[in-house]
Backbone bond lengths (Angstrom), bond angles and torsions (degrees), N, CA, C in turn:
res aa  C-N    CA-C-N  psi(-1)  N-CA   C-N-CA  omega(-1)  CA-C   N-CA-C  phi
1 X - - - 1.462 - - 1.515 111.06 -
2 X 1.430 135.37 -33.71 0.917 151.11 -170.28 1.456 112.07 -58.35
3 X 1.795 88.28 -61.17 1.535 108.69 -178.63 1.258 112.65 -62.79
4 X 1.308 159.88 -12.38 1.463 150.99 -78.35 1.814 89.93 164.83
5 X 1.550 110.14 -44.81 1.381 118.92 146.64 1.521 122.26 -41.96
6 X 1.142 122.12 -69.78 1.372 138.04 -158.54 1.737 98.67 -86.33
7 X 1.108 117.95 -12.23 1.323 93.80 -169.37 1.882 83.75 -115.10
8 X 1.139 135.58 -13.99 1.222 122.40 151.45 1.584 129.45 -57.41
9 X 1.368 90.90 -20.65 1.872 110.61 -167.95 1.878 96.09 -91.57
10 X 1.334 118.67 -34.16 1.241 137.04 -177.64 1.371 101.71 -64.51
11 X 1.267 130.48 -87.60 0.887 130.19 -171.83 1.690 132.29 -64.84
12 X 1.744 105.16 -2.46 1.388 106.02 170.97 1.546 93.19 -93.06
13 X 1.468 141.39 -51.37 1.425 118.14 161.08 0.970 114.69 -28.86
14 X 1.378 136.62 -76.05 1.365 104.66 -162.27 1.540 135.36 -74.37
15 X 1.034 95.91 -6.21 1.985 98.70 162.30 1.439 103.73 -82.12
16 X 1.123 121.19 7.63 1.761 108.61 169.92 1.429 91.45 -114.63
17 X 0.999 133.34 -48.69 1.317 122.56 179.21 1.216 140.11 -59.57
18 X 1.747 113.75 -14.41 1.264 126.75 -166.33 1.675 94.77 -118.56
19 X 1.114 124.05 -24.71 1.605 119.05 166.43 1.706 106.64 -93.16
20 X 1.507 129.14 -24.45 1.146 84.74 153.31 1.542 144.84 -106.13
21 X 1.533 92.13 9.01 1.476 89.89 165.26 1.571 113.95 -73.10
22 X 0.978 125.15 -42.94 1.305 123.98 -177.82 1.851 122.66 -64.54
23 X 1.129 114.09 9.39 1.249 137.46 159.94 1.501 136.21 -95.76
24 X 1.762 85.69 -39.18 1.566 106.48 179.41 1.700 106.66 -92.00
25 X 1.257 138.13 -18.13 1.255 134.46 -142.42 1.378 112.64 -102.38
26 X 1.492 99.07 -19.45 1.426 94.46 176.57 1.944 118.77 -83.40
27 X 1.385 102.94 -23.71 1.451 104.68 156.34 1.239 126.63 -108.14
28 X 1.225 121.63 3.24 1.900 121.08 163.04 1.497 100.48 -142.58
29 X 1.378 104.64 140.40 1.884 128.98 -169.45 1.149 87.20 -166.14
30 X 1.381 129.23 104.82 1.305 154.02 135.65 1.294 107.36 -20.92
31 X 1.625 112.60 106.09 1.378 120.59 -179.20 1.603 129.34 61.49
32 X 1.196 95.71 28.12 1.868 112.59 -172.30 1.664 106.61 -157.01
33 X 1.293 128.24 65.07 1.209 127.48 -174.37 1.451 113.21 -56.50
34 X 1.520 121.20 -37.59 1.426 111.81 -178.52 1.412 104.76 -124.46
35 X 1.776 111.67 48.80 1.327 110.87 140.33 1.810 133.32 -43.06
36 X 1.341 115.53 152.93 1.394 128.02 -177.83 1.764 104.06 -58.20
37 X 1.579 108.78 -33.96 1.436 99.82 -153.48 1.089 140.65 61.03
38 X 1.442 127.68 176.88 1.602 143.18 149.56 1.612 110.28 -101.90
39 X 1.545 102.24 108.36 1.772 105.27 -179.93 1.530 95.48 -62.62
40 X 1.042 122.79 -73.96 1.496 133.83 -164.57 1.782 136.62 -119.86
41 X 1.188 111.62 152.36 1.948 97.69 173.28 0.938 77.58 -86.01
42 X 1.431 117.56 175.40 1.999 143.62 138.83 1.707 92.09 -129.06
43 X 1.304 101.70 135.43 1.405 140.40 -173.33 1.578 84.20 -83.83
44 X 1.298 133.98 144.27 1.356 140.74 151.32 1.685 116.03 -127.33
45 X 1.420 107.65 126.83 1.405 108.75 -171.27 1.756 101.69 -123.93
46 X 1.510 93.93 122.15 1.596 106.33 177.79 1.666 117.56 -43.18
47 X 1.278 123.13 -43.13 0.792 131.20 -163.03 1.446 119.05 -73.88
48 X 1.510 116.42 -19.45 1.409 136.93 -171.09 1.367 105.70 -122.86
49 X 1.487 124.19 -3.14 1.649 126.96 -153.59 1.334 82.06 -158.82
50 X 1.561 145.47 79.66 1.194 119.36 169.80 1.583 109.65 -93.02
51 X 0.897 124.23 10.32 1.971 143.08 -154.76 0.985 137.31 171.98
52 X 1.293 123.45 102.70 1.834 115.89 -155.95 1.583 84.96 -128.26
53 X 1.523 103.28 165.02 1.667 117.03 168.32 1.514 95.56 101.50
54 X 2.024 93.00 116.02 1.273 93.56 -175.84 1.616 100.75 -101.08
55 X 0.976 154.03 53.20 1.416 153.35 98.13 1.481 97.30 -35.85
56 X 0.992 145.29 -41.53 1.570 109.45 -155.71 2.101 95.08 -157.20
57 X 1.272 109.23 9.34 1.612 103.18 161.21 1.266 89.06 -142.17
58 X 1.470 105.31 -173.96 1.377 128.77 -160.59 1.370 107.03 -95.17
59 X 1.824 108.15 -27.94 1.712 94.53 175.01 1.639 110.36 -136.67
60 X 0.880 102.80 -172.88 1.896 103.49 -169.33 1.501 109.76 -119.58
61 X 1.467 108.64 -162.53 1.718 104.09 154.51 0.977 134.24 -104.93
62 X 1.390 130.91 154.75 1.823 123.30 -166.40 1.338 112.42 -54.86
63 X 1.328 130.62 96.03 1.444 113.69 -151.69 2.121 75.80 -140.94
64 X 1.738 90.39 125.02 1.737 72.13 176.11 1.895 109.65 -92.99
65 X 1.127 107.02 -159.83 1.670 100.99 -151.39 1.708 88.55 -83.19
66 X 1.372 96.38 159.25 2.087 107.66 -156.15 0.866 99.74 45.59
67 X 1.448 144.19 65.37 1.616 124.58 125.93 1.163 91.86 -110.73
68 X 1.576 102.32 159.56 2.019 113.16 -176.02 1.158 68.51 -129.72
69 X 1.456 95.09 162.35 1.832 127.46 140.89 1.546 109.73 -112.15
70 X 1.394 132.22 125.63 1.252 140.40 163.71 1.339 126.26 -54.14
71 X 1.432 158.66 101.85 0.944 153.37 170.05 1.515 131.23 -99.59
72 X 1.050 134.28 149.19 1.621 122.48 -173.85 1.893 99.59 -141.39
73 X 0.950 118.95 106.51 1.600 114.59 151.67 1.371 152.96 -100.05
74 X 1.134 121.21 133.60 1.792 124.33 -161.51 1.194 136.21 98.36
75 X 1.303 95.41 -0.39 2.108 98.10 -177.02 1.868 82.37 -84.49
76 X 1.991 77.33 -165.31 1.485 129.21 18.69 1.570 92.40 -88.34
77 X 1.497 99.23 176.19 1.560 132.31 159.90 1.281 127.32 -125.94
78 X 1.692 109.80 134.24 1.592 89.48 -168.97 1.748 120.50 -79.06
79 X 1.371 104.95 -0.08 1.824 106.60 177.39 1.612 100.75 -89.96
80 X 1.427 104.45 -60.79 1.526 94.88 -157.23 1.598 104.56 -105.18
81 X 1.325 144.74 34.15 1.407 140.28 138.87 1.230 114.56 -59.73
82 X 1.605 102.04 -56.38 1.340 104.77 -147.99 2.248 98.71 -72.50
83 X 0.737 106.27 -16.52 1.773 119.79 179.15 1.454 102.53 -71.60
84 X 1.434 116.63 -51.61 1.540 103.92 -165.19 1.472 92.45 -87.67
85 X 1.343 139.60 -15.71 1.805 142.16 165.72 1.760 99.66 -42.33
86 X 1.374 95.23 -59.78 1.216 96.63 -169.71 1.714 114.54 -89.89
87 X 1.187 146.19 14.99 1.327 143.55 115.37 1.318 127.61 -52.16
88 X 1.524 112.70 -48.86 1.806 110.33 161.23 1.106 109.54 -25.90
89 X 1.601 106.27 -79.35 1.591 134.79 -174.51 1.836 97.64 -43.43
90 X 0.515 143.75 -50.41 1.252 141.36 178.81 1.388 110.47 -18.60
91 X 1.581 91.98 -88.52 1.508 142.53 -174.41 1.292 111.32 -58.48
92 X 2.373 128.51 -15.11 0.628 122.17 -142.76 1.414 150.06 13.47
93 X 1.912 105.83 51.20 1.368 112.87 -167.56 1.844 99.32 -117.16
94 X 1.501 114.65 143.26 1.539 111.55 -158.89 1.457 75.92 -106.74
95 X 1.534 99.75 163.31 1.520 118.94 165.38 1.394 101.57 -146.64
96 X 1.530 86.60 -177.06 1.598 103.41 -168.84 2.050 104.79 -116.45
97 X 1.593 99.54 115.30 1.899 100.31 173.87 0.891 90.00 -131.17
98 X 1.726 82.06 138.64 1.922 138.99 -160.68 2.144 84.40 -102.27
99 X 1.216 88.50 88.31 1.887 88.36 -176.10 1.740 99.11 -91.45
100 X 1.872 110.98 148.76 1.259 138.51 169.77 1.633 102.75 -62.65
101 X 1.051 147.12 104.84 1.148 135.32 149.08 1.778 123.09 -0.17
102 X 1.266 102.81 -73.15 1.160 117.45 178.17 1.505 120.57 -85.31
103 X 1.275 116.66 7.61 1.764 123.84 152.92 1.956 103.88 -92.77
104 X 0.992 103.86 -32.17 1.386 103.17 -166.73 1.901 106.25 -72.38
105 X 1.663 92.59 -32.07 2.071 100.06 -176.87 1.843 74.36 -57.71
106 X 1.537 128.39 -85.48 1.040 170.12 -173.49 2.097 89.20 7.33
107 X 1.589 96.75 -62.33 1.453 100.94 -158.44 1.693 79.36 -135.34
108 X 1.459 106.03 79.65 1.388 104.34 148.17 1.687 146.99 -48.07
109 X 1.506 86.15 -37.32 1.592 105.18 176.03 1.526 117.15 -81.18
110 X 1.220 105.72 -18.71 1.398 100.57 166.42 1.831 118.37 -68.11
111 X 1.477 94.64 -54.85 1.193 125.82 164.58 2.043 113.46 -13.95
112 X 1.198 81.97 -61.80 1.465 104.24 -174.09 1.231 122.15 -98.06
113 X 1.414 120.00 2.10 1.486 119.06 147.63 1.249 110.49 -92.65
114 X 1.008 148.66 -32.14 1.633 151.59 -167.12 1.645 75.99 -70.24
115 X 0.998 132.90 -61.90 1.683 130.02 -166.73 1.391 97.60 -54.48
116 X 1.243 129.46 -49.35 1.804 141.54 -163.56 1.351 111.20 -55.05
117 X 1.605 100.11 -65.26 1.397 114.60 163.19 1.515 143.69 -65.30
118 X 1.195 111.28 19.54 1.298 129.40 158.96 1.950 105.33 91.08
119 X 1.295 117.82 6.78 1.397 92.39 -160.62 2.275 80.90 -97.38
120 X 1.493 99.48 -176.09 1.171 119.17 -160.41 1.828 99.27 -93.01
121 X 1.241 115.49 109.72 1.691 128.85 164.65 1.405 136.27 -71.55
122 X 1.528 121.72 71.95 1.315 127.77 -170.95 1.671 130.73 -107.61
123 X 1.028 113.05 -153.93 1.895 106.06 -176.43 0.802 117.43 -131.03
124 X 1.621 101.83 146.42 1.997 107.27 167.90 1.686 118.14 -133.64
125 X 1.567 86.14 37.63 1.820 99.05 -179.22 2.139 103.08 84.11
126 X 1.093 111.41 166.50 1.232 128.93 173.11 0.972 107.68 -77.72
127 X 1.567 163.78 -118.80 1.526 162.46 164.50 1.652 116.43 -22.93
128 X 1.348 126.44 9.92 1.281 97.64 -146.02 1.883 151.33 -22.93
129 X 1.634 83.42 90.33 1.484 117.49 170.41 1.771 105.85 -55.88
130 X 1.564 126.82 137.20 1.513 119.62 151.51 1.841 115.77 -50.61
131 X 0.865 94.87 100.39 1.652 85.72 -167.79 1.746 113.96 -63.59
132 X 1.408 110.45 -24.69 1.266 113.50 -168.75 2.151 96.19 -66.62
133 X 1.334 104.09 -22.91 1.428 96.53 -166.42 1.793 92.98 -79.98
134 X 0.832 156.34 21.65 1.187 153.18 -131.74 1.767 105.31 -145.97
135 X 1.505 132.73 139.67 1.360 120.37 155.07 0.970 118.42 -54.87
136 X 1.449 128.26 144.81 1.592 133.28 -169.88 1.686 117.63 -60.54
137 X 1.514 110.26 -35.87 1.602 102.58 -179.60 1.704 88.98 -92.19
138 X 1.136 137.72 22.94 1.441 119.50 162.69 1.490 114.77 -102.52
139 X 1.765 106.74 -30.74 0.966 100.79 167.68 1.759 124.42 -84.31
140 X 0.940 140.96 3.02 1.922 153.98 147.67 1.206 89.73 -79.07
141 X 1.257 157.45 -57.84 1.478 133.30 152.20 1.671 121.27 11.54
142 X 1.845 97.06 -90.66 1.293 135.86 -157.29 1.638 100.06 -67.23
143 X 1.511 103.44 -31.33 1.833 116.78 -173.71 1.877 108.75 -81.72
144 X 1.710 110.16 -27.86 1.638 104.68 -174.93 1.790 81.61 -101.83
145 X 1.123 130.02 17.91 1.504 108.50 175.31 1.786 95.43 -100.52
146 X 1.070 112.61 -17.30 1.475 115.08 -166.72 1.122 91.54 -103.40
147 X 1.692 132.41 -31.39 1.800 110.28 166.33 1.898 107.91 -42.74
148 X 1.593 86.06 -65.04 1.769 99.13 -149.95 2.010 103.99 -52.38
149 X 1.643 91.99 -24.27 1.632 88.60 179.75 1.103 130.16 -68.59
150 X 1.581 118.19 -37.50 1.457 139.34 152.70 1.588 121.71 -44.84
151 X 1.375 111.59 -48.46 1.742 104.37 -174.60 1.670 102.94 -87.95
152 X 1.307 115.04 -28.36 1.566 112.69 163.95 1.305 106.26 -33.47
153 X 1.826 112.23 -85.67 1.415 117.96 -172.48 1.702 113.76 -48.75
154 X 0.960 141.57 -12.23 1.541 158.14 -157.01 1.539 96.21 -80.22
155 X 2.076 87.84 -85.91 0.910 109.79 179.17 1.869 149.45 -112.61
156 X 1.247 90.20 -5.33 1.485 109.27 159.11 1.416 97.20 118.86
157 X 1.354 127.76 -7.53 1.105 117.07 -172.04 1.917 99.75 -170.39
158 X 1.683 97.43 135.43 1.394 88.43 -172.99 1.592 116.04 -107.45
159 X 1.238 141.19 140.16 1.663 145.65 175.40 1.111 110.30 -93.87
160 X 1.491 100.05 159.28 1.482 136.04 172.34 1.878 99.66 -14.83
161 X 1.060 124.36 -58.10 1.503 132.70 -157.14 1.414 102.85 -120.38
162 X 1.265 105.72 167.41 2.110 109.47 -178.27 1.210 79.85 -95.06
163 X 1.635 94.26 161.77 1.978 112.82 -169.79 0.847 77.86 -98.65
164 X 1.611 160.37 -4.38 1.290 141.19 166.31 1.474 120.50 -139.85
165 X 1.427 122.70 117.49 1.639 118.47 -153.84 1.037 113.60 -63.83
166 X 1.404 133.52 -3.81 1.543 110.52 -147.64 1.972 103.00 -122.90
167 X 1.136 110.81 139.07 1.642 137.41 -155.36 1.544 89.83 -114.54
168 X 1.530 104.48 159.53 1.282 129.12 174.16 1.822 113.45 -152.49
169 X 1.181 102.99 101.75 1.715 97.03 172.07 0.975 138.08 -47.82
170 X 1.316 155.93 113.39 1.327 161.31 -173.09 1.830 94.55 -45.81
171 X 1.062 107.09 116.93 1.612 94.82 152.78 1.993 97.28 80.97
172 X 1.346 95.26 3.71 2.437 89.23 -164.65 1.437 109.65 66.69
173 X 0.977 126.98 -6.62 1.855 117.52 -145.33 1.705 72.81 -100.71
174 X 1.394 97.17 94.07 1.883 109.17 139.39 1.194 97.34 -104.39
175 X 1.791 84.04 -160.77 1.499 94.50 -164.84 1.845 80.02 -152.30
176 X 1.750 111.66 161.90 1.282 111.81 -176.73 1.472 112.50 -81.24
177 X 1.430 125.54 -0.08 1.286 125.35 -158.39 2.209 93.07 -108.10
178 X 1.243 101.52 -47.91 1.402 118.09 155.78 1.991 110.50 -47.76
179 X 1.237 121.85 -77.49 1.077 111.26 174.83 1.257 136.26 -39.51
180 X 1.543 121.32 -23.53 1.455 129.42 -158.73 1.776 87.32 -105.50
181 X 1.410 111.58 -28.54 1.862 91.23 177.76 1.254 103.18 -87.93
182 X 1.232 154.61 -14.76 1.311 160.96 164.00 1.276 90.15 -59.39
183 X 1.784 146.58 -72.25 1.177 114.88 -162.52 1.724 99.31 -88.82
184 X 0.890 132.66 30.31 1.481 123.97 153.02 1.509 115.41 -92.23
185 X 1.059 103.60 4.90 1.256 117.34 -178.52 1.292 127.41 -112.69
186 X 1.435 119.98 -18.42 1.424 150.24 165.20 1.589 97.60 82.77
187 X 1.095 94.25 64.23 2.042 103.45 174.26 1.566 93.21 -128.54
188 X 0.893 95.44 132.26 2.065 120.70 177.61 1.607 90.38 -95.04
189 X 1.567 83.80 125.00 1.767 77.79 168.23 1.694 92.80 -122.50
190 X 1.630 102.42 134.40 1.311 125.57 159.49 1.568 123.68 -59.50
191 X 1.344 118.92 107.01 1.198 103.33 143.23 1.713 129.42 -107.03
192 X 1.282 131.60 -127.96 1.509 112.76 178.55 1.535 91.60 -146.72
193 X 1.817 110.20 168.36 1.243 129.52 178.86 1.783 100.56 -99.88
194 X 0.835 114.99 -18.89 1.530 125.90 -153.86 1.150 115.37 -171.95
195 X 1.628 133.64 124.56 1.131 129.72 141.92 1.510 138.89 -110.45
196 X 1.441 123.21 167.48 1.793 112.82 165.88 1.032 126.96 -77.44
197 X 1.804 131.95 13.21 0.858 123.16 166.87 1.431 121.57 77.07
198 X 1.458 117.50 1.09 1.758 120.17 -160.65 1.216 106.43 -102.74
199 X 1.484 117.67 67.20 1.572 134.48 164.11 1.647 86.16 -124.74
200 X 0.969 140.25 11.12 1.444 142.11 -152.64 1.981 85.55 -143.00
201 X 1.658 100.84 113.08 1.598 88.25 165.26 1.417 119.03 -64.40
202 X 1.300 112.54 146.76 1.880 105.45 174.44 1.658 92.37 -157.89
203 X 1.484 111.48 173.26 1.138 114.00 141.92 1.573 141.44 -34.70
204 X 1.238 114.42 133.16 1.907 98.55 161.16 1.328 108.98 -74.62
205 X 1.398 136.48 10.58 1.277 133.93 160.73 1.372 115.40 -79.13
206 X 1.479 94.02 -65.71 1.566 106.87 166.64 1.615 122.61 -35.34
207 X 1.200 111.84 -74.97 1.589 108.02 158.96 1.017 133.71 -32.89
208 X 1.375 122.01 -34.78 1.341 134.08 178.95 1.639 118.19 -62.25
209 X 1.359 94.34 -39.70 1.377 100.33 -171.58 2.054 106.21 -93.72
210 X 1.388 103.40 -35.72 0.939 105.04 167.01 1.862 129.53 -36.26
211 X 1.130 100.50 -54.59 1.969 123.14 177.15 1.085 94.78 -51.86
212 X 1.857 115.93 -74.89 1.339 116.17 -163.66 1.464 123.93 -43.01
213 X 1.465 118.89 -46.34 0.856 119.53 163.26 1.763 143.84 -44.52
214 X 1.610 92.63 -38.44 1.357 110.07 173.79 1.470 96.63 -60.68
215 X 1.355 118.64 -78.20 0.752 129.63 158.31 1.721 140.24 36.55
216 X 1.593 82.38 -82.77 1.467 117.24 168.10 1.576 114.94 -79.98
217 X 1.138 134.37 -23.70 1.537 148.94 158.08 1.393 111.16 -65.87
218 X 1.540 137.24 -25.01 1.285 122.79 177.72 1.553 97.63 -135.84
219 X 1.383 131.73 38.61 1.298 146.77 159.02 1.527 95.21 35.00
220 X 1.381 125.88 61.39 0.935 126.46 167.57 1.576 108.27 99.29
221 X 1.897 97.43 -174.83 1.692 104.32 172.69 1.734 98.92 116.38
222 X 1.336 102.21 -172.41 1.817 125.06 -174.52 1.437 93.12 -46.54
223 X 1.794 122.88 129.26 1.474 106.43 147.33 1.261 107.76 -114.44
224 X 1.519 130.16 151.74 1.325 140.32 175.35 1.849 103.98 -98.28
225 X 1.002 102.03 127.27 1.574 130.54 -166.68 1.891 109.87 -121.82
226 X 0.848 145.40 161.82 1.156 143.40 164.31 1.531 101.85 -136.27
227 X 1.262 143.12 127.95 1.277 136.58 158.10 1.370 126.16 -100.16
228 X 1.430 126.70 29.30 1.205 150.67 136.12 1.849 126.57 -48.16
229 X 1.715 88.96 -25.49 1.249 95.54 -145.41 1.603 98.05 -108.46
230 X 1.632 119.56 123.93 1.454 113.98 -164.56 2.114 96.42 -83.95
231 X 0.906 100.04 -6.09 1.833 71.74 176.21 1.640 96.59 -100.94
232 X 1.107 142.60 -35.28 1.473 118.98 146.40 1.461 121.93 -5.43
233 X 1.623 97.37 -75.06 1.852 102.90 -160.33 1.517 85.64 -66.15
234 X 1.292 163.33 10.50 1.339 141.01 -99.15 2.154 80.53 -176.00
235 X 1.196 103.92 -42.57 1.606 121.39 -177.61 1.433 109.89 -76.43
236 X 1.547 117.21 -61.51 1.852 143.84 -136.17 1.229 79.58 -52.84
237 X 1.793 126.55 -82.96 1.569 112.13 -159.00 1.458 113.06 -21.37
238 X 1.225 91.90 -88.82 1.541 108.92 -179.44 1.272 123.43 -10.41
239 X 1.374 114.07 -50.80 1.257 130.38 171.86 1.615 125.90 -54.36
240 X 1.603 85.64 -56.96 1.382 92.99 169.78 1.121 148.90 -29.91
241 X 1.542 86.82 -58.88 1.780 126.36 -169.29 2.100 94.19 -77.39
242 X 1.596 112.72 -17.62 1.101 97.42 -158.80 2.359 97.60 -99.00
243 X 1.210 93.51 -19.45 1.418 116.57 162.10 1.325 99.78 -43.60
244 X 1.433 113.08 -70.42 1.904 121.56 -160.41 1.521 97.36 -60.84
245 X 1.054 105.11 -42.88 1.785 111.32 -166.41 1.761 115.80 -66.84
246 X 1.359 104.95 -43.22 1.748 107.26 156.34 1.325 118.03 -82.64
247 X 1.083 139.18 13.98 1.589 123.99 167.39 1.540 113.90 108.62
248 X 1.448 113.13 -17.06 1.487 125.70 -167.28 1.806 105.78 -48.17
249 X 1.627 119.76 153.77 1.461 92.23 174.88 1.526 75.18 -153.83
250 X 1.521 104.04 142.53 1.930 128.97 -162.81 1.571 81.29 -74.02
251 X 1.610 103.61 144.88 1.720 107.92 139.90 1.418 115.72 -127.80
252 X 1.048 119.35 128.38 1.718 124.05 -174.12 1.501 87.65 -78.62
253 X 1.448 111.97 155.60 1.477 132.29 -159.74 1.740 95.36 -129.37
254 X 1.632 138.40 78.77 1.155 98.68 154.48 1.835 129.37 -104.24
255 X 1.462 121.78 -152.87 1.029 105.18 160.28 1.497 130.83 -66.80
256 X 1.272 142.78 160.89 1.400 125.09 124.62 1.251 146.33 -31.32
257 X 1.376 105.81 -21.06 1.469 103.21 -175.67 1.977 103.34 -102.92
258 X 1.474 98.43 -10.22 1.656 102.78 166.47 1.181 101.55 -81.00
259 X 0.932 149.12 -42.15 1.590 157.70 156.27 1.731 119.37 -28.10
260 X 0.769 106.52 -58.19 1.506 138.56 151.52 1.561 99.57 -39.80
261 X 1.183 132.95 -59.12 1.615 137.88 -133.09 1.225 77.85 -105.62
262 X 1.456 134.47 -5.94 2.013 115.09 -168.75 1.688 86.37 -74.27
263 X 1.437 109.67 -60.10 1.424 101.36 -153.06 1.883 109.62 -61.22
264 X 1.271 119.50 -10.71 1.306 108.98 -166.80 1.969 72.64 -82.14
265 X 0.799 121.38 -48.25 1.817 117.12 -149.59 1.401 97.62 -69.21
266 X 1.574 119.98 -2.33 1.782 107.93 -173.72 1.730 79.29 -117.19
267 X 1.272 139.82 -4.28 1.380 117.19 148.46 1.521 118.54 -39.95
268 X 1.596 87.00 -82.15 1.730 127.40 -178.64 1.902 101.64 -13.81
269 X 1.490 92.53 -65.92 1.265 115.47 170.63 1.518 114.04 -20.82
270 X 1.458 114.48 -75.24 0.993 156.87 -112.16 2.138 92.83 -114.11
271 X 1.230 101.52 -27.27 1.701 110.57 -177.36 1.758 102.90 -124.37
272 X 1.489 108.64 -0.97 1.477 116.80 170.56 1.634 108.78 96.45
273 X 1.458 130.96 17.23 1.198 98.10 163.70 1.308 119.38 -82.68
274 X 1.386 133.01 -52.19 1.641 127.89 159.73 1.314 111.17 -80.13
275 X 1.433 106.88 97.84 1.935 117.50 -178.47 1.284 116.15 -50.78
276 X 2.174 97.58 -49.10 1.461 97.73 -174.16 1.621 90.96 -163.74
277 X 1.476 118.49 -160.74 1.341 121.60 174.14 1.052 111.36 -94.53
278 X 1.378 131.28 -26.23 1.293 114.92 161.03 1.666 128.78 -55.40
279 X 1.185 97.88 -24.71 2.065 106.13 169.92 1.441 112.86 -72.79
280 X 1.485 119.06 -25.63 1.123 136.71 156.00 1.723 112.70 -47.51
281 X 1.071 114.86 -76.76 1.561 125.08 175.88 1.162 102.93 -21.62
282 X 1.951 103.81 -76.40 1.301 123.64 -151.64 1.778 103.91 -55.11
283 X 1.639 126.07 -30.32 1.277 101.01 170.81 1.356 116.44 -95.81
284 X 0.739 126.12 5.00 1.860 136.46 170.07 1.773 95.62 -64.57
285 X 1.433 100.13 -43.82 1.633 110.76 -175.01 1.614 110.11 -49.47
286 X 1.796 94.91 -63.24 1.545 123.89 175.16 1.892 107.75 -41.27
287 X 1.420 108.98 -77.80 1.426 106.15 178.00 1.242 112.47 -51.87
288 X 1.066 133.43 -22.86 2.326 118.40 176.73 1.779 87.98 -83.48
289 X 0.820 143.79 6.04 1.335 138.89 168.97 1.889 127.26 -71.51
């Protein structure tokens, strides 16, 4: 009951925390007046969005030209998460990490600030295995072992469904027989418009310029990020600051059905089950315990 507590209490914080920072951030950032911000959420609904990212589907998200979405895959890590956490935080701009199952058991606390801080907590399987090389019930295996591992570390305990629909393939390599039970399932699988390329050692210069460029060639859209990766955390400012400076403007990506969950959580609120954010904290405190 406890557990089941906290991860009800968990996850209505963070739909208050991540819609209203992303409302508030683009005109107040604590100690950063002409931070980048978060212009906007976008609500994403499986059912109407079962696959976005034109690298590897046919359509994307309604994203008009310069808007990015931030993405990060494979943490956490304990060197370079916690660096690009705190460049987000900077910039007050939320993103969306595609977490390892077994990095997330690994570095819980990372885990659960990326949740704290408003950005969006999703999957990229437990090991990331190529799943397409894989038998089909081994690979939905390897994909609900990396749900339950993720909302465990989250929230102390994982359910029937991911608290957040949306999947990311290790490597892209689905498969169409894989894709079609994923959206029977109402899981959005991410792919990207653009990436930095930082599975490839380079400079954080190099990278730097690399993105922008992309960047600037598809006027925006999905970026693929890795936060594994120390010339990343080593890049992001830079980046950031270079986003604000061309016109770029963040959109936080959550579900619909978190969207959905604000108004039950400004009930709750509202009849005393989430008083405030500090009651929030205090069991965030409780579950790392």
């Amino acid at each position: 009951m406890i557990l089941r507590t906290c991860a009800l209490a968990c996850a209505l914080g963070a739909v208050l925390a991540l819609t209203t920072a992303a409302a508030d951030a683009q005109t107040r950032c604590p100690g950063n007046p002409d931070a980048l911000g978060t212009e906007r959420v976008l609500a994403v609904d499986p059912a109407a969005t079962p696959r976005v990212g034109r690298k590897h589907f046919p359509q994307t998200l309604p994203l008009a030209p310069k808007e990015v979405v931030l993405t990060f895959d494979d943490g956490p890590e304990a060197r370079a998460t916690p660096r690009i956490l705190d460049a987000l935080q900077r910039e007050c701009v939320r993103a969306s990490f595609f977490l390892l199952g077994r990095s997330a058991l690994a570095h819980k606390d990372l885990a659960r600030r990326e949740l704290a801080e408003g950005h969006t907590v999703a999957y990229h399987t437990f090991a990331h295995p190529l799943l397409d090389r894989m038998p089909i019930a081994a690979a939905e295996a390897e994909i609900d072992r990396g749900f339950a591992a993720v909302d465990k570390a989250l929230y102390g305990e994982a359910g029937p469904t991911p608290a957040t629909p949306f999947f990311r393939f290790p490597g892209f390599a689905s498969s169409p027989a894989l894709l079609d039970r994923l959206e029977k399932r109402g899981i959005v699988v991410f792919g990207a418009d653009l990436w930095a390329g930082d599975w490839i050692r380079m400079t954080p210069e190099h990278e730097l310029k690399l993105v922008l460029s992309r960047i600037e060639q598809t006027r925006g859209g999905i970026v693929l990020f890795h936060d594994t990766k120390s010339q990343t955390a080593a890049m992001l400012p830079a980046f950031l600051r270079a986003l604000k400076s061309g016109g770029y403007r963040v959109v936080h990506v959550v579900s619909a059905r978190q969207q959905a969950g604000l108004a039950t959580a400004r009930s709750w609120r509202t009849e005393g089950g989430v008083s405030s954010p500090s009651h929030f904290e205090l069991i965030m405190q409780n579950a790392s315990d």
